[in-house]
N, C-alpha and C positions, 0 to 999 in steps of 0.2 A: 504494500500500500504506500508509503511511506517513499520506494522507489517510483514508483510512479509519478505520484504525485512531484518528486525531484525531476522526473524525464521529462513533468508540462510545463512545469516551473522553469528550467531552466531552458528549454524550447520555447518560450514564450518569451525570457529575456535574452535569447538569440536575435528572433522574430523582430522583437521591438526597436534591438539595438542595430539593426539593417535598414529600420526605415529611414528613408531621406526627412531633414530637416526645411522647415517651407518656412520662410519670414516675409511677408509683405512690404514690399518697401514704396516709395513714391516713383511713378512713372515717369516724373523727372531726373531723377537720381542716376547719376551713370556709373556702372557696376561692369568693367572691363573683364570678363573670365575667360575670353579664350583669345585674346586678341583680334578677333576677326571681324567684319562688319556687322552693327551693332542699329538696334532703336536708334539710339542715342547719336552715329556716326549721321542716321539717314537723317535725321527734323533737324539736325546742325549742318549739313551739307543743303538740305533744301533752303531753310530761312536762308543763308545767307547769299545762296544762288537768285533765289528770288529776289531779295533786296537786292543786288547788286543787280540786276534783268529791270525791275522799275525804277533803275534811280538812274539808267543811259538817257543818250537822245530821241532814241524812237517812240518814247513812250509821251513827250511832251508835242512831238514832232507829228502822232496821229493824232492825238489830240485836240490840235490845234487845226488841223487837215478835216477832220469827220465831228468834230464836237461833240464826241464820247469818248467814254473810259471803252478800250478794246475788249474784244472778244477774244480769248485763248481758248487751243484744245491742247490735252497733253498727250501727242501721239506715243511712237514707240521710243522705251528705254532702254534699250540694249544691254544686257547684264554680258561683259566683257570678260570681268572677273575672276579669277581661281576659284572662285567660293560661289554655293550656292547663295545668292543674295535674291530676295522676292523685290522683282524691281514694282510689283503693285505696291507693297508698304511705301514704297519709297515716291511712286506717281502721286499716293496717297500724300504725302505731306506736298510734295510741290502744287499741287492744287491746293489743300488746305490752306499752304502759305501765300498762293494768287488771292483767292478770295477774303482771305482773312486781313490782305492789303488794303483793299477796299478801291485799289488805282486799275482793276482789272474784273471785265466779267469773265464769267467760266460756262463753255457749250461742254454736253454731256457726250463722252467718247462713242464711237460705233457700237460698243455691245451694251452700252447704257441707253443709247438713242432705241435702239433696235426691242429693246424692254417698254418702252414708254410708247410707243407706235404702237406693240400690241395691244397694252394699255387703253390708247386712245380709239384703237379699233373695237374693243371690246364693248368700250364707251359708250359707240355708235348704237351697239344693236341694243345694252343693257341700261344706261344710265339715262337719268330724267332729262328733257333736251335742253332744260336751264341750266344744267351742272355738266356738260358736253364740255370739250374740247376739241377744236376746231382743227384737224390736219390741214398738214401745209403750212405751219403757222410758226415753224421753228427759228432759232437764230441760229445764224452759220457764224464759224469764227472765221476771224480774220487773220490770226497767229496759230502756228504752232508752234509746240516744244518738242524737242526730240535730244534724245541724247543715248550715253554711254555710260558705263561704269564701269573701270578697270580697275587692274591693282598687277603689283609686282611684288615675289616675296624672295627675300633673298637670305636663305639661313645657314647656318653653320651650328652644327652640335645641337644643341638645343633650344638656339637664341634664334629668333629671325626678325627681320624688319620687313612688316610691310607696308607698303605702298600703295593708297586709293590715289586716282582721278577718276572725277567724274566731269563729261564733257556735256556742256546744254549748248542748243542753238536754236533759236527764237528764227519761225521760215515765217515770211509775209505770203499767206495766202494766196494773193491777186497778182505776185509775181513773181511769185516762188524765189526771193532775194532773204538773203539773211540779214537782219538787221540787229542781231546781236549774239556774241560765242560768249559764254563762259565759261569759267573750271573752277574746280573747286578740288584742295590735293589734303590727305589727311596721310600723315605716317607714324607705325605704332612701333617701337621696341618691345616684343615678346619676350621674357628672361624665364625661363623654365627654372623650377627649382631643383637644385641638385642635390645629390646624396651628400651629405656632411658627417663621416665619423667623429 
């Protein structure tokens, strides 16, 4: 009895002492654990890309030409990189950071447009015909965003440095010109802990 009871007792503080530890922390908070691109690399690489995208001349320059704030889409991001990185999380903040500007509207991408159509079609045959939505009635952008994200990692032993660029280029719509390139470069020392007798 007594062994027993010792084989679930101590099978149970096996059990317990295997489970992972969870601490909630703030989603601001950057917490670097494997060196590699991070939450934290993408909404610091988008703000600052975006600021830097509305504070050129083309954005006073249409402006002042069409007497609105533009219309952006944000086409394809090309994840270039060693790493699997989700270049949506990352499309995610660069729109977030357009509209949260307030110097820029934002049109809904192909497979967002292509949802809202059904939507609207559905409308047609089901919805009361004061509360309809009118096809044909869309905003087309005048800008897109398109870019890259690369990296380069160069290691030795157990240290390596990597290396992000990410490349944006703002295309004018109506004439397929670019009217603005930026980059934005981040690089991390990864130091691996070593055996210490």
């Amino acid at each position: 009895m007594f062994r027993t009871c010792g084989i679930v007792f101590l099978s149970l503080l096996l059990l317990g002492g295997c489970a992972p530890k969870v601490t909630r922390i703030e989603a601001g908070e950057v917490r670097d654990l494997s060196g590699r691109w991070n939450d934290s690399d993408s909404q610091m690489v988008a703000e600052a890309m975006i600021q830097d995208c509305l504070n050129r001349p083309w954005l006073s320059e249409f402006s002042a030409k069409s007497g609105k704030k533009p219309d952006i889409i944000v086409g394809q991001i090309r994840n270039r990189s060693s790493e699997h990185i989700s270049a949506e999380t990352f499309t995610k903040d660069l729109e977030r950071a357009l509209l949260n500007s307030g110097r820029a509207s934002f049109v809904a991408s192909a497979e967002e447009r292509q949802g809202v159509r059904e939507e609207r079609l559905d409308m047609d045959v089901n919805a009361a015909p004061e509360t309809r939505q009118t096809m044909g009635m869309e905003a087309g952008a005048n800008f897109m965003l398109i870019g890259t994200l690369n990296s380069i990692t160069d290691r030795e032993g157990k240290d390596a440095v990597v290396f992000y660029q990410v490349n944006l280029e703002l295309v004018d719509l109506s004439n397929n010109r670019k009217v603005w390139i930026g980059d934005k470069k981040i690089k991390k020392f990864v130091e691996r802990a070593r055996y210490r007798p």
